[in-house]
C-alpha positions as CSV (number, residue, x, y, z in Angstrom):
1,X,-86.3,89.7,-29.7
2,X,-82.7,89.9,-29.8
3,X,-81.1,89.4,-33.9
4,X,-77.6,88.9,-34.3
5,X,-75.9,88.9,-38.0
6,X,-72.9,86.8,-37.8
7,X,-71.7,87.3,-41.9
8,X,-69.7,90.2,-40.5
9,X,-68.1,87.8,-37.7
10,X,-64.9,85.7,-38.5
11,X,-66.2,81.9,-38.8
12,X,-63.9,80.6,-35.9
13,X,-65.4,83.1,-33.6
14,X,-69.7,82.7,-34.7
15,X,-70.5,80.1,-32.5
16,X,-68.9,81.3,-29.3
17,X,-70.7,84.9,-29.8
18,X,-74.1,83.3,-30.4
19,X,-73.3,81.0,-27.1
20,X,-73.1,84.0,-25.8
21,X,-75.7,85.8,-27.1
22,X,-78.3,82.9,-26.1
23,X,-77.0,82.6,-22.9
24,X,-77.5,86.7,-22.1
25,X,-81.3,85.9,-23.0
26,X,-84.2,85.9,-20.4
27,X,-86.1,82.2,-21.0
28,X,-89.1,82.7,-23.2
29,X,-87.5,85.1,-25.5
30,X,-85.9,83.8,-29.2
31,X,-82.9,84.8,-30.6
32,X,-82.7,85.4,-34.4
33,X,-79.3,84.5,-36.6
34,X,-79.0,86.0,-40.1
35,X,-76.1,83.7,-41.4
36,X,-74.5,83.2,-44.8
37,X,-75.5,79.2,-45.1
38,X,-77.8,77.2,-42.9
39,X,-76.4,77.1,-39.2
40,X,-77.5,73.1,-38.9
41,X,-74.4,72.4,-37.0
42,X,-74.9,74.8,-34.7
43,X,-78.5,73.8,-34.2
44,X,-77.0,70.4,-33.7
45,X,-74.6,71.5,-31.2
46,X,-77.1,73.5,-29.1
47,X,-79.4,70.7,-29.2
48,X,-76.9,68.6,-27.6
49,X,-75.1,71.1,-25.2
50,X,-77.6,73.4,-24.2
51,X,-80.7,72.4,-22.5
52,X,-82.0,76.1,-22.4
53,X,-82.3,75.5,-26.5
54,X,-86.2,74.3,-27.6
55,X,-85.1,72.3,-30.4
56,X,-88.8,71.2,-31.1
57,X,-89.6,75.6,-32.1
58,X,-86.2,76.2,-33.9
59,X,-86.9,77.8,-37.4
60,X,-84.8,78.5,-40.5
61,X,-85.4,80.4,-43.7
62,X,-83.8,81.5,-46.4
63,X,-83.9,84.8,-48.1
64,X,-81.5,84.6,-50.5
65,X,-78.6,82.4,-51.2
66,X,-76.7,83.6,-48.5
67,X,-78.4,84.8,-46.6
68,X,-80.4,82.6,-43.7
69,X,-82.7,83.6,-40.9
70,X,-82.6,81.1,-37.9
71,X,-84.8,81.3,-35.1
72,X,-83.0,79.7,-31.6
73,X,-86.0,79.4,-28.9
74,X,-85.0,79.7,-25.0
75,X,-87.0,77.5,-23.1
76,X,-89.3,78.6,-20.4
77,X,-88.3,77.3,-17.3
């Protein structure tokens, strides 16, 4: 399952690398953010631009104040 910490990446540049990220994935596996806040605009933005993204098993928890895990689900084609 790939994990990717973004609180080490600039802000301006997180989403493209998790775009990217996602889109290296095989369908079926899940890739897993830690993030300093709760990425919901990024789960609304894959929601509406990438159909590969199973909204319906996206998770999120929180460890500590900032510190988030979200899981983004590829689809199985």
């Amino acid at each position: 399952m790939p994990k990717l910490d973004v609180r080490e990446i600039p802000p301006v540049n997180r989403h493209d690398k998790i775009h990217e990220e996602f889109d290296g994935m095989d369908p079926g596996e899940t890739l897993t953010i830690v993030n300093d806040h709760e990425p919901k605009p990024l789960y609304y933005e894959m929601a509406a631009e990438v159909p590969a993204f199973d909204e319906e098993a996206y998770e999120v928890r929180q460890h500590a104040p900032d510190e988030f895990v979200a899981e983004f689900p590829k689809t199985e084609d």
